[in-house]
C-alpha positions as CSV (number, residue, x, y, z in Angstrom):
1,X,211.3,2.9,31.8
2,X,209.7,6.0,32.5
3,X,206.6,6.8,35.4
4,X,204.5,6.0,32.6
5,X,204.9,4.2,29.7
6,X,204.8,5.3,26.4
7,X,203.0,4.2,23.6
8,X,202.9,5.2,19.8
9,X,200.3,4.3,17.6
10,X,201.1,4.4,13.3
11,X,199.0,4.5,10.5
12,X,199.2,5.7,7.2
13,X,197.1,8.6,7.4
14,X,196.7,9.1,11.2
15,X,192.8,9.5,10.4
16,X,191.4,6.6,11.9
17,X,192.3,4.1,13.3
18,X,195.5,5.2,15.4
19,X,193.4,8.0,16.6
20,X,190.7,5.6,17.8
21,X,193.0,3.4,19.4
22,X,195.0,6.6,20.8
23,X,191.3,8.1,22.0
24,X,190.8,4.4,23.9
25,X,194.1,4.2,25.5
26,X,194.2,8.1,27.2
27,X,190.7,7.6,28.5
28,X,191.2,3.5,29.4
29,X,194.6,4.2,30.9
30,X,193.1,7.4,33.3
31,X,196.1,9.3,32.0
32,X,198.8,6.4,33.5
33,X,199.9,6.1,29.9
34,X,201.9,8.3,27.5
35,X,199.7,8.4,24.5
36,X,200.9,9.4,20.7
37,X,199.9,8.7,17.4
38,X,201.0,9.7,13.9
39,X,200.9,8.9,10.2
40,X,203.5,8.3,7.6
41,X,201.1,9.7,5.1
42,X,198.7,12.1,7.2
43,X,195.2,13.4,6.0
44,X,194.1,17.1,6.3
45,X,191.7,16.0,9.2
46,X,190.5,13.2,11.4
47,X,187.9,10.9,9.4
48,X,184.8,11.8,10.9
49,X,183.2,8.7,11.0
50,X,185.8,7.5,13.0
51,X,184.9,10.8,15.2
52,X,181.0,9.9,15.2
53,X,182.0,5.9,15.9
54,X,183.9,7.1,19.3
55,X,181.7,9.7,20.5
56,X,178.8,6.7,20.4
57,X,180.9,5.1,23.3
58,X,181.8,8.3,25.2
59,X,185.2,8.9,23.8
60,X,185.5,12.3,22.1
61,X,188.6,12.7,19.6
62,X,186.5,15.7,17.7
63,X,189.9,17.9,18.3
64,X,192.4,15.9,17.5
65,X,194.3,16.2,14.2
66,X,196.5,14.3,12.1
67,X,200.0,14.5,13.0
68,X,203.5,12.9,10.8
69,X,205.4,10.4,11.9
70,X,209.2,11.4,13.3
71,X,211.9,9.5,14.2
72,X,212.2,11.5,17.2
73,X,208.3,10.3,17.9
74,X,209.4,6.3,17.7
75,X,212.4,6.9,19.6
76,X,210.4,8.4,22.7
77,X,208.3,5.5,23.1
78,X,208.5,2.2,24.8
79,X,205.6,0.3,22.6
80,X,205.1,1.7,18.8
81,X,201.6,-0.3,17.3
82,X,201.6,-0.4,13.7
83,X,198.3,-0.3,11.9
84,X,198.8,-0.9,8.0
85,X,201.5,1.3,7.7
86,X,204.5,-1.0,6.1
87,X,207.6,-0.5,5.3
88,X,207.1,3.5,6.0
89,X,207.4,2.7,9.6
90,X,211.1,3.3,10.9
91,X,212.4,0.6,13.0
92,X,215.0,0.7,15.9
93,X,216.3,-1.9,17.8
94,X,214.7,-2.2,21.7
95,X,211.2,-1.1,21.0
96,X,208.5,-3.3,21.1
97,X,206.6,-3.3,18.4
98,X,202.9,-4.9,17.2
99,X,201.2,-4.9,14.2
100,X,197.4,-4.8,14.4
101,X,195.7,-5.9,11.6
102,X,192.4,-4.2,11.4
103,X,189.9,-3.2,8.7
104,X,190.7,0.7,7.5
105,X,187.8,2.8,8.3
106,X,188.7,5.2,5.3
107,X,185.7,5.8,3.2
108,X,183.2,3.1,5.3
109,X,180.1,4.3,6.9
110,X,179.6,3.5,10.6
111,X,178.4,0.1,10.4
112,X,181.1,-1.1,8.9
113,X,183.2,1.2,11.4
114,X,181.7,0.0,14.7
115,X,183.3,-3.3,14.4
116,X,186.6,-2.4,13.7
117,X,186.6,0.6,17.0
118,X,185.3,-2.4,19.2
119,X,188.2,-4.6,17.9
120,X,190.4,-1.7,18.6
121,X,189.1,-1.3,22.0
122,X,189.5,-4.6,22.7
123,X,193.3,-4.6,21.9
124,X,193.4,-1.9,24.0
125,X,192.8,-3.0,27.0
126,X,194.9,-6.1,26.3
127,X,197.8,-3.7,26.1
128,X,197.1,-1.8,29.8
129,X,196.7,-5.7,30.8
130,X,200.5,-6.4,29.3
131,X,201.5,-2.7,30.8
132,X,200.2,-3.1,34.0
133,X,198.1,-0.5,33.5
134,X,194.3,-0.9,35.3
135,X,191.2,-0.4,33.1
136,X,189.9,2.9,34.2
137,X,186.3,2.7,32.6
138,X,185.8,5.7,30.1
């Protein structure tokens, strides 16, 4: 295993909620974790309600973009977290992988989006627990 571990969060369009869970895990971790995510299907930009939902709890992923999956991407890392993405996930033996099943924030104004980034937040911090990683509070 590396200095730090590396973690890979998938959904379809890389939009939403892998970038939430990606913006929760680089500022939870303090930088102690490797932090990627990609789509198998990404969107021309990150869905800004999902933007507007993080920056209400300090976490700004304004710049991010979407970004494709690669082989090369699921290889690199030591946890891959699927979110929705099915079959269009590659799999290879010795990674750990989990499957979150959450709510897609596609098309959903921030009410309905709330929930789901405190849900994801909350899984989170479950996975630094499982890494070792302390909680640095964002």
């Amino acid at each position: 295993m590396p200095d730090r571990p590396r973690v890979l969060f998938v959904c379809v369009h890389n939009a939403g909620r892998s970038q939430m869970a990606a913006g929760f895990l680089t500022a939870l971790s303090g930088g102690a974790v490797d932090v990627r995510s990609a789509g198998s299907m990404p969107a021309e930009q990150v869905n800004p309600v999902a933007v507007a939902a993080m920056a209400e709890v300090g976490v700004d992923i304004a710049a991010e973009q979407p970004k494709v999956l690669t082989a090369e991407a699921v290889q690199a890392s030591d946890v891959v977290v699927t979110m929705g993405c099915g079959d269009a996930c590659p799999f290879y033996p010795g990674k750990r992988y989990e499957d979150w099943v959450l709510d897609d924030p596609a098309g959903q104004g921030i009410e309905a989006v709330r929930p789901i980034r405190d849900e994801i937040r909350a899984r989170v911090v479950a996975l630094l627990d499982e890494l070792g990683v302390p909680v640095a509070e964002a």
